[in-house]
TIRO-2110 file (N, C-alpha, C; in Angstrom, 1 decimal):
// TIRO-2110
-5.1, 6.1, -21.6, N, 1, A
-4.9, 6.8, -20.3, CA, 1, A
-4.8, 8.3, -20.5, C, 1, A
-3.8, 8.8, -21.0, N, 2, A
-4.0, 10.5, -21.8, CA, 2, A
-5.0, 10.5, -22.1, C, 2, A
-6.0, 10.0, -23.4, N, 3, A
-6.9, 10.5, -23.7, CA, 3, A
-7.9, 10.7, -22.5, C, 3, A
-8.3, 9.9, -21.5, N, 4, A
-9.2, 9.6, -20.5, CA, 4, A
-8.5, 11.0, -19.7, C, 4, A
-7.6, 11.2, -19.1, N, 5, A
-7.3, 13.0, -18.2, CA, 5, A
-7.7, 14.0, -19.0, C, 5, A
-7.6, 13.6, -20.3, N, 6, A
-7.8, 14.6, -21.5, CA, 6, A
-9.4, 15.1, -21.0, C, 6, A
-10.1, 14.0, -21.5, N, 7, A
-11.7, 14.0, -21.2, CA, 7, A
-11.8, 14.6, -19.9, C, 7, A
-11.3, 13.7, -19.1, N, 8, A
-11.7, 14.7, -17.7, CA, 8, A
-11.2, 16.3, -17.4, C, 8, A
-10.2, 16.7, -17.8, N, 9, A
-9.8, 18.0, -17.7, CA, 9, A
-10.6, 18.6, -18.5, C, 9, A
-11.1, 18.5, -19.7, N, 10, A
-11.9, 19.4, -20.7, CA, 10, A
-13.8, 19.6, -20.3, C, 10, A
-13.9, 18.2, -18.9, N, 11, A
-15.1, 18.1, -18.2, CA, 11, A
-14.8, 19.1, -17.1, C, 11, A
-13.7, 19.5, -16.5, N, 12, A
-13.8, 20.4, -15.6, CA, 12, A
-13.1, 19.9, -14.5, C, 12, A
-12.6, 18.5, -14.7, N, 13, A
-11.8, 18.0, -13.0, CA, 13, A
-10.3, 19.0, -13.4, C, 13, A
-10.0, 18.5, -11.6, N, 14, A
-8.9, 19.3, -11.9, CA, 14, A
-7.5, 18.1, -11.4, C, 14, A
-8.3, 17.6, -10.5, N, 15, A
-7.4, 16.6, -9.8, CA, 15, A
-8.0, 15.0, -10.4, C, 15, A
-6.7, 14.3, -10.6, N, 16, A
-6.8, 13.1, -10.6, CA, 16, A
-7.3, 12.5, -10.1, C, 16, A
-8.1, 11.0, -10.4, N, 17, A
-9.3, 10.0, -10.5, CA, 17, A
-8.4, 9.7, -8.7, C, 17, A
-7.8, 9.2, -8.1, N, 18, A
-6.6, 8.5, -6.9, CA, 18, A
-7.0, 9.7, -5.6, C, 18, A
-7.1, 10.9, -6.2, N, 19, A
-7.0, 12.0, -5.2, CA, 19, A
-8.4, 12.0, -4.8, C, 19, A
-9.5, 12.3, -5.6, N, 20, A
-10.6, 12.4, -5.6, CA, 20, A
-11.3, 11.6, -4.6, C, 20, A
-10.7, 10.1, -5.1, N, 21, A
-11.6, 9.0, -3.8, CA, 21, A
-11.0, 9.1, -2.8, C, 21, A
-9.8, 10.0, -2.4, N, 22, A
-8.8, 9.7, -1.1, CA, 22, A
-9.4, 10.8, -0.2, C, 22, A
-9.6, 11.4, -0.8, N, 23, A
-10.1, 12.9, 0.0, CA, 23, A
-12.0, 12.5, 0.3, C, 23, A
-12.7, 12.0, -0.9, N, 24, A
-13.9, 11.4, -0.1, CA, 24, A
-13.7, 10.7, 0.8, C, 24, A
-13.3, 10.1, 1.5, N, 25, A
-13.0, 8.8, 2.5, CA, 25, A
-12.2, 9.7, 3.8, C, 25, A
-11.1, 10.7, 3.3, N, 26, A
-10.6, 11.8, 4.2, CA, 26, A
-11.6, 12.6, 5.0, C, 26, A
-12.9, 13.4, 3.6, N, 27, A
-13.6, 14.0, 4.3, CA, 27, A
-15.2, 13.0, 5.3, C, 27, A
-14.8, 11.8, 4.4, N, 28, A
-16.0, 10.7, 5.6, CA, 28, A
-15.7, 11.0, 7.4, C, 28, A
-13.9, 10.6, 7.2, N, 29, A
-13.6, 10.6, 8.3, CA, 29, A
-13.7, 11.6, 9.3, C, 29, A
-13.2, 12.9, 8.7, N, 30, A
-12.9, 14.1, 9.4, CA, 30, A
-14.5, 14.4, 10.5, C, 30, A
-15.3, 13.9, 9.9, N, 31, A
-16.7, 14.8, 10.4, CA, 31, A
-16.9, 13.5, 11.8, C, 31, A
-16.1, 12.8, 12.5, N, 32, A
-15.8, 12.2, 13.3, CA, 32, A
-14.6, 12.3, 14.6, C, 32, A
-14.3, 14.1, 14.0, N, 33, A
-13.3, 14.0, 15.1, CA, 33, A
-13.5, 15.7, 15.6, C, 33, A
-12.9, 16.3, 16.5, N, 34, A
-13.2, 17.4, 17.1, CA, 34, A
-11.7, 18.0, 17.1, C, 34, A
-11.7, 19.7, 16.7, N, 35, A
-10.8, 20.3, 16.5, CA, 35, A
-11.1, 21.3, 17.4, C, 35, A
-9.8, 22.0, 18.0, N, 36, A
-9.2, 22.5, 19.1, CA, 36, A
-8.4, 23.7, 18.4, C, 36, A
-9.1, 24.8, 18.2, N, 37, A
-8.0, 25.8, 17.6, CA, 37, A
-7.0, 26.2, 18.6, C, 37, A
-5.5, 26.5, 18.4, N, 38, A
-5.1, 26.6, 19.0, CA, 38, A
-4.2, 28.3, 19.0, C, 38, A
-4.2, 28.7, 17.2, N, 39, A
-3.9, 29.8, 16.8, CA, 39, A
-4.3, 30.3, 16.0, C, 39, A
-5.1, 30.9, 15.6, N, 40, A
-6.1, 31.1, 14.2, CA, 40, A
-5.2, 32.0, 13.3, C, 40, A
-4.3, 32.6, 14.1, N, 41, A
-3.2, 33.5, 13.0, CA, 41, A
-2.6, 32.5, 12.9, C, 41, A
-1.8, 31.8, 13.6, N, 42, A
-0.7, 30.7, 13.1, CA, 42, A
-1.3, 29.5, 12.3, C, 42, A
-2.8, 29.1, 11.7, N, 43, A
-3.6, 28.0, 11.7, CA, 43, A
-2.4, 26.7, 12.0, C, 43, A
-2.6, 26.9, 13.5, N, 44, A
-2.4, 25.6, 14.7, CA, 44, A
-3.2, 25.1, 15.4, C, 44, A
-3.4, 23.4, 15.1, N, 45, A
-5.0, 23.1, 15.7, CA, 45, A
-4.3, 21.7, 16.5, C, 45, A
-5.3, 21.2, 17.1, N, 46, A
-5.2, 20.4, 17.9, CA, 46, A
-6.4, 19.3, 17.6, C, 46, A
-6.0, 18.2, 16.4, N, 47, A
-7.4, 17.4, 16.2, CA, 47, A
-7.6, 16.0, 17.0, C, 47, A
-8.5, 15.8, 17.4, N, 48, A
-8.6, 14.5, 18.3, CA, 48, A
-9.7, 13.8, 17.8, C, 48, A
-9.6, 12.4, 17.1, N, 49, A
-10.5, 11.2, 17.1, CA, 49, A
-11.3, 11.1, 18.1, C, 49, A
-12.5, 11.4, 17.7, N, 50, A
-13.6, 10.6, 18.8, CA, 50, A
-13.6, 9.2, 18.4, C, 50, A
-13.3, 8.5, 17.7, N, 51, A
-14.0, 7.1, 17.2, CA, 51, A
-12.8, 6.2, 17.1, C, 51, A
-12.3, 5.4, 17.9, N, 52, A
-10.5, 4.8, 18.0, CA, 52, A
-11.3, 3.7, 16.9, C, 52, A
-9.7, 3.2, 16.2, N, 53, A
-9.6, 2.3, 15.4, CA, 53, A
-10.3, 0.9, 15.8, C, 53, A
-10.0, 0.5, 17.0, N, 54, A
-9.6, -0.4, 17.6, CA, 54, A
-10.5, -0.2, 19.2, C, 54, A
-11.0, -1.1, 19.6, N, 55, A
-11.8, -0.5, 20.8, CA, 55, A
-10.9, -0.6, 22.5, C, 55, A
-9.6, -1.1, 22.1, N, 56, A
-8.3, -1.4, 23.6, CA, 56, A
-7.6, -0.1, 23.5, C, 56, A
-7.4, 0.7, 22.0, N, 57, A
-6.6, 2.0, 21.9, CA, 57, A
-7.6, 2.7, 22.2, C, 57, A
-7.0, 3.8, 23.3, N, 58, A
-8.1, 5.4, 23.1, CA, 58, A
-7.8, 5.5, 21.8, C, 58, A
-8.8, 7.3, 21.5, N, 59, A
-8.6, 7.6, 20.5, CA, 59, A
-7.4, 9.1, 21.1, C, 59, A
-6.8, 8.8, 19.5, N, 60, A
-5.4, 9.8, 19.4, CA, 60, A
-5.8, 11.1, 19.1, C, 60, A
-4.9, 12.4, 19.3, N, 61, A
-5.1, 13.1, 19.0, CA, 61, A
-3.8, 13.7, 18.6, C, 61, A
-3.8, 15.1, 17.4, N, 62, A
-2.7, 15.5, 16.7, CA, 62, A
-2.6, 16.5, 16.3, C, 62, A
-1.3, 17.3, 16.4, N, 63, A
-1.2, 18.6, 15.8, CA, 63, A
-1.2, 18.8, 14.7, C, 63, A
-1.9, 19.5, 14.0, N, 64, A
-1.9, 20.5, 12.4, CA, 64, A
-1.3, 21.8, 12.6, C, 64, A
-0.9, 21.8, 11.4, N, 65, A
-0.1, 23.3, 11.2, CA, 65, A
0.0, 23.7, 9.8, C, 65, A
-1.0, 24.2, 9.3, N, 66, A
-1.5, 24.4, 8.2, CA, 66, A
-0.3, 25.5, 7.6, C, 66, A
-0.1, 26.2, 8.2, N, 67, A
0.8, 26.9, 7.6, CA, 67, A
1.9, 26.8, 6.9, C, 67, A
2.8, 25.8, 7.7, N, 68, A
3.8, 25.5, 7.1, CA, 68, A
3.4, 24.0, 6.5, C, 68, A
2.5, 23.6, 6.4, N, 69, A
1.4, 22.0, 5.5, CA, 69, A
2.3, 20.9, 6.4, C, 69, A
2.4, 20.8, 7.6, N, 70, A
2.6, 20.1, 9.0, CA, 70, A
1.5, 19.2, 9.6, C, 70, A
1.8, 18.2, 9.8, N, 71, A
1.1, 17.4, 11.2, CA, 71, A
2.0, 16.0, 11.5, C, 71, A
1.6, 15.9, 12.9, N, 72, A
2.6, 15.1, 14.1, CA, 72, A
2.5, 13.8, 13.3, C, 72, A
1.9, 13.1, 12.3, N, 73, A
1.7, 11.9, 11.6, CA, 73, A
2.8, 11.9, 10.6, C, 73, A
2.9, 13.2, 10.3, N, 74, A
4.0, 13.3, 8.8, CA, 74, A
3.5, 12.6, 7.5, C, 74, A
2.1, 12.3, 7.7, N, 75, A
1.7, 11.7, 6.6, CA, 75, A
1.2, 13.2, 5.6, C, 75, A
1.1, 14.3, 6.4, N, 76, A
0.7, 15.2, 5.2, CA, 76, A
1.7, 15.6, 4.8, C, 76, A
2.9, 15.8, 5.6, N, 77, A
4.5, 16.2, 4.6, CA, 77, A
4.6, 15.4, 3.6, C, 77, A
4.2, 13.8, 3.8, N, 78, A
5.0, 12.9, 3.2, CA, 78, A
4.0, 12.4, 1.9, C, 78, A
2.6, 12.5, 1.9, N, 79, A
2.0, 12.6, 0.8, CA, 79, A
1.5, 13.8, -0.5, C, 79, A
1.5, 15.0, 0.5, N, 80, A
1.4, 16.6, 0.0, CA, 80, A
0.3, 16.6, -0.6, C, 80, A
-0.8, 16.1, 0.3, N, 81, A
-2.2, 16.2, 0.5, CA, 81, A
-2.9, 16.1, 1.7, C, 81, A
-4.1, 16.7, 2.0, N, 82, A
-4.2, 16.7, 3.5, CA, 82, A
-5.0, 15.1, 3.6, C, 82, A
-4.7, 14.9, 4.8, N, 83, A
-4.8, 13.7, 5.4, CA, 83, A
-6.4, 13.8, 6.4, C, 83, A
-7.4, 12.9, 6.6, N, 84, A
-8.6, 13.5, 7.4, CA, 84, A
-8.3, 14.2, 8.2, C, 84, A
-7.0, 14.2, 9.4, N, 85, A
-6.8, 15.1, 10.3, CA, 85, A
-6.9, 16.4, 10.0, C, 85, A
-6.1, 16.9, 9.0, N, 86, A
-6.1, 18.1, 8.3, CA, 86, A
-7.1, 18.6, 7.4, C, 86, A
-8.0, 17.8, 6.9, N, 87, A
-9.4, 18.6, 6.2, CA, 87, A
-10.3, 18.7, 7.4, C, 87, A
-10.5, 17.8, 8.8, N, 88, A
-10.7, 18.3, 10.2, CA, 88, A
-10.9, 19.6, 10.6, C, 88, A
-9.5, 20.4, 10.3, N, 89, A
-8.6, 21.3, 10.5, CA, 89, A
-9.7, 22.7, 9.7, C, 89, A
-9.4, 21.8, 8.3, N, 90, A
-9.8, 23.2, 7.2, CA, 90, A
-11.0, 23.2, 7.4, C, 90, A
-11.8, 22.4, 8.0, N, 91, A
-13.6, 22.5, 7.8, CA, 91, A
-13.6, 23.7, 9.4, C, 91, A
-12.7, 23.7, 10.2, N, 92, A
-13.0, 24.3, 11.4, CA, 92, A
-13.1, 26.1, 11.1, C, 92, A
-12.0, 26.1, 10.3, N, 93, A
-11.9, 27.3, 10.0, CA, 93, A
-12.4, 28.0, 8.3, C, 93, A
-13.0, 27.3, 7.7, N, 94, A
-13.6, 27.2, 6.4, CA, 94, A
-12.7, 27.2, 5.6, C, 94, A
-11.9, 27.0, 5.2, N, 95, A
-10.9, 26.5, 4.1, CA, 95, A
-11.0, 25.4, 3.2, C, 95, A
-10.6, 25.9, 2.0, N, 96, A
-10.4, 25.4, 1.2, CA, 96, A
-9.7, 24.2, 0.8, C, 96, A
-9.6, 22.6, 0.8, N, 97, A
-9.0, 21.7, 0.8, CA, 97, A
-8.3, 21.6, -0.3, C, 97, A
-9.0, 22.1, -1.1, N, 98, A
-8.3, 22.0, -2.8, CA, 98, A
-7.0, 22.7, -3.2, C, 98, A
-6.9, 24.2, -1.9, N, 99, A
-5.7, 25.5, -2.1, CA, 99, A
-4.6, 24.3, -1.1, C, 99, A
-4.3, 23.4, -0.5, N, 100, A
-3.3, 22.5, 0.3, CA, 100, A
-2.8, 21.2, -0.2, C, 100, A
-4.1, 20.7, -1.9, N, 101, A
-3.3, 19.5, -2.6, CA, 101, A
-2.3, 20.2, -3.5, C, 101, A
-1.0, 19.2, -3.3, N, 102, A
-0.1, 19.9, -4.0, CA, 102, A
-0.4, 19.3, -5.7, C, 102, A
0.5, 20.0, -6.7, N, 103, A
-0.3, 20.6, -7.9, CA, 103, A
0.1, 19.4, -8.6, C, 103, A
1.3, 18.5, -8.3, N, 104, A
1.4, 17.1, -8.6, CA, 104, A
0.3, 15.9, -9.0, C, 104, A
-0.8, 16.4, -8.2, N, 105, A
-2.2, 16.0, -8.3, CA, 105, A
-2.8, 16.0, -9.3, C, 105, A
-2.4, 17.4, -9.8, N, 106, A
-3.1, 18.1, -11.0, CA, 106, A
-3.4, 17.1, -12.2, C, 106, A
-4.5, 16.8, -13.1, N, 107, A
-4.4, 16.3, -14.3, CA, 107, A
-3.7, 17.5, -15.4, C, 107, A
-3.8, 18.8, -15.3, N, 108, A
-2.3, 19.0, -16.0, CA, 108, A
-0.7, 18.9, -15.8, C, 108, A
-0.8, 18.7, -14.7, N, 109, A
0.9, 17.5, -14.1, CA, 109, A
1.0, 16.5, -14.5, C, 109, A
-0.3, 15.9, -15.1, N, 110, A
-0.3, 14.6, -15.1, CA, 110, A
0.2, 14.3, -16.6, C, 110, A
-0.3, 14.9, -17.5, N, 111, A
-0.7, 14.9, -18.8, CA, 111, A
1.1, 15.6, -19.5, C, 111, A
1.8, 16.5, -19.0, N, 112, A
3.0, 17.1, -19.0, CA, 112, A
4.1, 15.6, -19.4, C, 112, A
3.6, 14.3, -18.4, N, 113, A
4.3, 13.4, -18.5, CA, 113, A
4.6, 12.5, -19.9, C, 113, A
3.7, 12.8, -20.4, N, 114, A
3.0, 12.0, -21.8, CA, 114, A
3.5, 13.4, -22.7, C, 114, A
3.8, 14.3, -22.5, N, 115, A
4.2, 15.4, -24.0, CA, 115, A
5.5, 14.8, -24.4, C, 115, A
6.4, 14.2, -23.6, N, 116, A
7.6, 13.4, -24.1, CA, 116, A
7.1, 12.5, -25.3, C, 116, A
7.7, 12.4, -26.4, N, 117, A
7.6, 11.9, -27.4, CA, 117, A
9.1, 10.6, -27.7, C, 117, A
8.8, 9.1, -27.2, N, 118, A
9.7, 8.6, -26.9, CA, 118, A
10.0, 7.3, -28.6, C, 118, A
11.1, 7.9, -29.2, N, 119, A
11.6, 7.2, -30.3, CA, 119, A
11.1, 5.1, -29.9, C, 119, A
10.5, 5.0, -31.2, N, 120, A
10.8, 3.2, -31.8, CA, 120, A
11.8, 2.7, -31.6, C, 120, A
11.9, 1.5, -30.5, N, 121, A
13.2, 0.8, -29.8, CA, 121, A
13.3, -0.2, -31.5, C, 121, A
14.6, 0.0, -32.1, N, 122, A
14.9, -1.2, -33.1, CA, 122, A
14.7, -2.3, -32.5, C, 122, A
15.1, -3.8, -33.4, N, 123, A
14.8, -5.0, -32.8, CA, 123, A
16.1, -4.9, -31.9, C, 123, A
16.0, -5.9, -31.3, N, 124, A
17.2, -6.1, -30.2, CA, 124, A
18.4, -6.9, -31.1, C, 124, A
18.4, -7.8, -31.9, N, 125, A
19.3, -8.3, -33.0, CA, 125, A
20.0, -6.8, -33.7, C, 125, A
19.7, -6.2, -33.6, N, 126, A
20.2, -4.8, -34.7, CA, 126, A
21.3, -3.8, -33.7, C, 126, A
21.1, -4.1, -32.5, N, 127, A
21.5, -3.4, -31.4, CA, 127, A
22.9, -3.5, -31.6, C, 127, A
24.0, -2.3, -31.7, N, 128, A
25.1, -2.6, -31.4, CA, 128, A
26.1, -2.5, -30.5, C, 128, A
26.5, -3.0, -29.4, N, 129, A
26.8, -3.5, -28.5, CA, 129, A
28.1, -3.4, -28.4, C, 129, A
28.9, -1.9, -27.9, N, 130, A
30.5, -2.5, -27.9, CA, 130, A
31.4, -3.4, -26.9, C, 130, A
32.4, -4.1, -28.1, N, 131, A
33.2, -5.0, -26.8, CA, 131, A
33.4, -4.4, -25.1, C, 131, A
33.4, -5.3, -24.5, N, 132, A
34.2, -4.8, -23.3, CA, 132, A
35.6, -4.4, -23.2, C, 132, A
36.1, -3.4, -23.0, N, 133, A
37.6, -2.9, -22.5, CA, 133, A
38.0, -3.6, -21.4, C, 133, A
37.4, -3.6, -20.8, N, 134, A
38.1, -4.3, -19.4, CA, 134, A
37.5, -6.0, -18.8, C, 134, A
38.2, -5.9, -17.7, N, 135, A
38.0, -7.7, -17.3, CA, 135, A
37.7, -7.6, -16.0, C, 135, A
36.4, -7.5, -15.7, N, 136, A
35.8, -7.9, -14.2, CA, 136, A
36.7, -9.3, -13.2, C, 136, A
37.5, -8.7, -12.4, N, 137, A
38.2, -9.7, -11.2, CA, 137, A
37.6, -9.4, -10.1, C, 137, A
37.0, -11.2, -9.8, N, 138, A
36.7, -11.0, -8.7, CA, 138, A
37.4, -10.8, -7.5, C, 138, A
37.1, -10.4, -6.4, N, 139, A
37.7, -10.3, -5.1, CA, 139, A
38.0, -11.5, -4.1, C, 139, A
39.0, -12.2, -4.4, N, 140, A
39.2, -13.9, -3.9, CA, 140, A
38.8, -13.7, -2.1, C, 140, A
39.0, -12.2, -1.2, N, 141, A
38.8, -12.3, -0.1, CA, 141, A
37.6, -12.2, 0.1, C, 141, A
36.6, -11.9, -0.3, N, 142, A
35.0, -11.3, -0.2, CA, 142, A
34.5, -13.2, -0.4, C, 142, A
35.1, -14.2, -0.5, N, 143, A
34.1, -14.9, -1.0, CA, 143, A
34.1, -15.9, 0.0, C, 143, A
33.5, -16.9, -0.1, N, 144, A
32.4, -17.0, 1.9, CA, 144, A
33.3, -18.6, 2.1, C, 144, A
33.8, -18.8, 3.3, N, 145, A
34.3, -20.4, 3.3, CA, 145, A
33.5, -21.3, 3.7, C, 145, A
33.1, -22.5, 2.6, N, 146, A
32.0, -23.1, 3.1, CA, 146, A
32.3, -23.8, 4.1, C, 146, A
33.6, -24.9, 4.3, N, 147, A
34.6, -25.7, 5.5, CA, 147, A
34.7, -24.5, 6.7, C, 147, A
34.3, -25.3, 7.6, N, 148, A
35.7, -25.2, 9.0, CA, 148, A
34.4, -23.5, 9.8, C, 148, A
35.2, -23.2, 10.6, N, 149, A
34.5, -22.5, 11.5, CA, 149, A
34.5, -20.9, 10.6, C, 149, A
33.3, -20.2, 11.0, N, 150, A
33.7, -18.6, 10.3, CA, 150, A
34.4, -17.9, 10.5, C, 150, A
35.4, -17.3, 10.0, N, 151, A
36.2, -16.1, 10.7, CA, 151, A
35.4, -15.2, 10.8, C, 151, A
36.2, -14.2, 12.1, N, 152, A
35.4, -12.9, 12.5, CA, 152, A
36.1, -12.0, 11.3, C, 152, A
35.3, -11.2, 10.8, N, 153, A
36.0, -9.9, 9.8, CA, 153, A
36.1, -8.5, 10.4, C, 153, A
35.7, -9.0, 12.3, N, 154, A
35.7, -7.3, 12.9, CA, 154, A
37.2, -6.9, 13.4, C, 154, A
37.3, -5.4, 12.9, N, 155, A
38.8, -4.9, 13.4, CA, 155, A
39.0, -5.5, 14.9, C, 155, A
39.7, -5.5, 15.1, N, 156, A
40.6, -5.7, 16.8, CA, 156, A
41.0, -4.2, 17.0, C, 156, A
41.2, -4.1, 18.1, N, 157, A
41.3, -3.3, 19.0, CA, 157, A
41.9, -3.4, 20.1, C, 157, A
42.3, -2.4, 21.3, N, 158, A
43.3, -2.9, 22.3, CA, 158, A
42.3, -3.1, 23.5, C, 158, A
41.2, -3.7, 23.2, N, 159, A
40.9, -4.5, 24.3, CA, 159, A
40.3, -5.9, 23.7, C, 159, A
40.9, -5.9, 22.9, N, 160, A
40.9, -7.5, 22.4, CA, 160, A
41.9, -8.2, 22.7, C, 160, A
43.5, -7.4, 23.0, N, 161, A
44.6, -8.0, 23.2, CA, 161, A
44.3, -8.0, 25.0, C, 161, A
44.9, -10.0, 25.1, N, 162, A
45.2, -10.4, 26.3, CA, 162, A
46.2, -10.2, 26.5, C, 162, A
46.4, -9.9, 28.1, N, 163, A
47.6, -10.0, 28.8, CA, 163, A
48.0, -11.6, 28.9, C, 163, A
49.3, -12.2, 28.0, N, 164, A
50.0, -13.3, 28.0, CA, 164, A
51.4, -13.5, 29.2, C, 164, A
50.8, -14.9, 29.8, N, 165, A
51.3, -14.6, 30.9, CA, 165, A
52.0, -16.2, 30.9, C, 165, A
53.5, -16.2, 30.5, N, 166, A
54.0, -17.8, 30.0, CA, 166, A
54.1, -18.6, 31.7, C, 166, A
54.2, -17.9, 32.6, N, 167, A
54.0, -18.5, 34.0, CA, 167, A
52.5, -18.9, 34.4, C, 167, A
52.7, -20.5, 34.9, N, 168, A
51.4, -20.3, 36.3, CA, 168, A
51.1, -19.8, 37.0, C, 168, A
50.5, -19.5, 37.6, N, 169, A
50.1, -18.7, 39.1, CA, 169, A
49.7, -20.0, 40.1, C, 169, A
49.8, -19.4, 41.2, N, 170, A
49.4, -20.8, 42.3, CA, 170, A
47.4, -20.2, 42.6, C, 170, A
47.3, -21.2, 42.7, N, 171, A
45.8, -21.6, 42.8, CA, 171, A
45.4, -20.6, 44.5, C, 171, A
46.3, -20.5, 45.3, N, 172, A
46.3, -20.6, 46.8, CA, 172, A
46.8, -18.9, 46.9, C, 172, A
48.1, -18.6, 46.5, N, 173, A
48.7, -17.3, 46.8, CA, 173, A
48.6, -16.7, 45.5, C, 173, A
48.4, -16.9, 44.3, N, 174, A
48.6, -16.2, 42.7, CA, 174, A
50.1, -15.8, 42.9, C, 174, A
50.9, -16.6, 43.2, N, 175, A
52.3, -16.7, 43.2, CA, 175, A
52.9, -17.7, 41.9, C, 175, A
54.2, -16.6, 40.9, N, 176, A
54.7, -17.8, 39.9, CA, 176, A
55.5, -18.9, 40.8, C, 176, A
55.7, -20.1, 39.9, N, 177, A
56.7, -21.0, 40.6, CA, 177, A
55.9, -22.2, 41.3, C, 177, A
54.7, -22.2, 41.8, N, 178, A
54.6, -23.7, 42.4, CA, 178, A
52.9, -23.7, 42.0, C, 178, A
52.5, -24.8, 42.2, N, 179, A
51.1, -24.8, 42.2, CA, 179, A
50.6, -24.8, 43.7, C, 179, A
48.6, -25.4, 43.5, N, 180, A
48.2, -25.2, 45.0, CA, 180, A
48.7, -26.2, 45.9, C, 180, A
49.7, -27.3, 45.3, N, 181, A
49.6, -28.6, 45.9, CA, 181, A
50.9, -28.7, 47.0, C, 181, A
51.8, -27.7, 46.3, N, 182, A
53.2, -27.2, 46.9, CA, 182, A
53.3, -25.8, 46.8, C, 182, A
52.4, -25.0, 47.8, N, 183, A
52.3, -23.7, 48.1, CA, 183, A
52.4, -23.8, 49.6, C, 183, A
53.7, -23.0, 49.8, N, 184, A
54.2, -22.7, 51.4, CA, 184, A
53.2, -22.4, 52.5, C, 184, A
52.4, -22.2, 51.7, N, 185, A
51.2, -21.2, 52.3, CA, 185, A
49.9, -22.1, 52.8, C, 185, A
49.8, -23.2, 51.9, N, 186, A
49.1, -23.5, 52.3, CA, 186, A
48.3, -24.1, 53.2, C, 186, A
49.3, -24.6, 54.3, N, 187, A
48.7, -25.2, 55.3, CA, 187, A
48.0, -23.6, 56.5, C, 187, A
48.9, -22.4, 55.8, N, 188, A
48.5, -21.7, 57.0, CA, 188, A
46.3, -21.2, 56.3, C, 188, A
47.0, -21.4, 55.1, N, 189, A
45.2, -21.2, 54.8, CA, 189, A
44.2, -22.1, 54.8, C, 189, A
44.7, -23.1, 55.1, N, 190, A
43.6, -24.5, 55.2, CA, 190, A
43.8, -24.5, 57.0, C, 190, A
44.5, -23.8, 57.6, N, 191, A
44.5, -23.7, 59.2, CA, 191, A
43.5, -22.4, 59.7, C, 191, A
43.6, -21.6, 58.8, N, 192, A
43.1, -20.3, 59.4, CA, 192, A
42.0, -20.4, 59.3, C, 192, A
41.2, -21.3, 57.8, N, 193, A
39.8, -21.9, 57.5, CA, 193, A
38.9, -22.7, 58.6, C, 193, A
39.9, -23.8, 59.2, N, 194, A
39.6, -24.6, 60.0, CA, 194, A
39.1, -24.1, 61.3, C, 194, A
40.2, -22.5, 61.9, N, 195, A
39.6, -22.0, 63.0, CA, 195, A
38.6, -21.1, 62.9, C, 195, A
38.5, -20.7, 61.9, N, 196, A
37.4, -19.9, 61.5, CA, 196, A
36.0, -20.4, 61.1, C, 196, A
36.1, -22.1, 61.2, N, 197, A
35.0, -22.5, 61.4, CA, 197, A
34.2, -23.0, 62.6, C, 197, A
35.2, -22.9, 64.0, N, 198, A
35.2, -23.4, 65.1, CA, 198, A
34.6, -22.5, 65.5, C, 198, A
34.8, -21.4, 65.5, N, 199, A
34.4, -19.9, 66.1, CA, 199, A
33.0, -19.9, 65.2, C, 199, A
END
């Protein structure tokens, strides 16, 4: 693998074999959509797909902001190479796609990884291994009850507490002391019901 970046850097690439095919397929796409300058000092564009993915989606369109290496996708923040939207962008105003891949790309970034020189692991039988000092206890409350219903583990709070009320209430008046069956009251509300249905 080194020797092969080797070869290629000494042939003249600059960027890695992964970048190379990402950006042909980038630049396939780009020549498919239409850019909208919006600020040629600020390079702020406005790029729109002519050709939707999918033929029930329009096609989308999206801001570039070459300046600050921006677009509404965050796929060029988040990869730190331009994305077809953004070589879109650079072909509008002639730029250079290769001055916006970040240098991570580089096969001399690449090759920097491999100058580490990493020591011969002994056998694993030879390994010396000190005792443990301490005694891992587990946590007897953390552990799950297989019986009986789950308990809740969520804090309470004061609207979890019910108002406890050791009296009945009557069914008729919410009066303590008798039920609906011997409520003083009752007859005048099964009377007032009665006329109130005549009417």
């Amino acid at each position: 693998m080194e020797q092969q970046q080797v070869n290629q850097m000494e042939a003249g690439h600059v960027f890695v074999e992964g970048i190379k095919d990402a950006m042909v397929v980038n630049c396939r796409m780009a020549r498919s959509m239409t850019v909208e300058v919006y600020s040629r000092h600020n390079e702020t564009f406005r790029v729109t797909e002519t050709i939707s993915c999918r033929p029930s989606i329009p096609p989308r369109s999206y801001g570039v902001d070459l300046r600050n290496r921006r677009r509404d996708c965050r796929r060029f923040q988040t990869l730190h190479f331009p994305c077809a939207h953004v070589v879109a962008a650079c072909a509008k105003v002639g730029l250079n796609i290769e001055q916006i891949i970040d240098e991570v790309y580089t096969i001399e970034r690449t090759l920097r990884v491999w100058e580490n020189e990493f020591p011969v692991l002994p056998d694993l039988s030879t390994w010396e291994v000190p005792p443990t000092t301490f005694e891992l206890v587990p946590d007897i409350r953390l552990r799950r009850n297989l019986k009986g219903r789950p308990q809740s583990s969520r804090i309470h709070n004061e609207m979890d507490i019910r108002e406890k009320s050791d009296r009945n209430l009557c069914g008729v008046c919410r009066l303590p002391g008798h039920n609906r069956n011997k409520c003083p009251l009752r007859n005048y509300h099964v009377g007032q019901s009665s006329q109130s249905g005549r009417n």
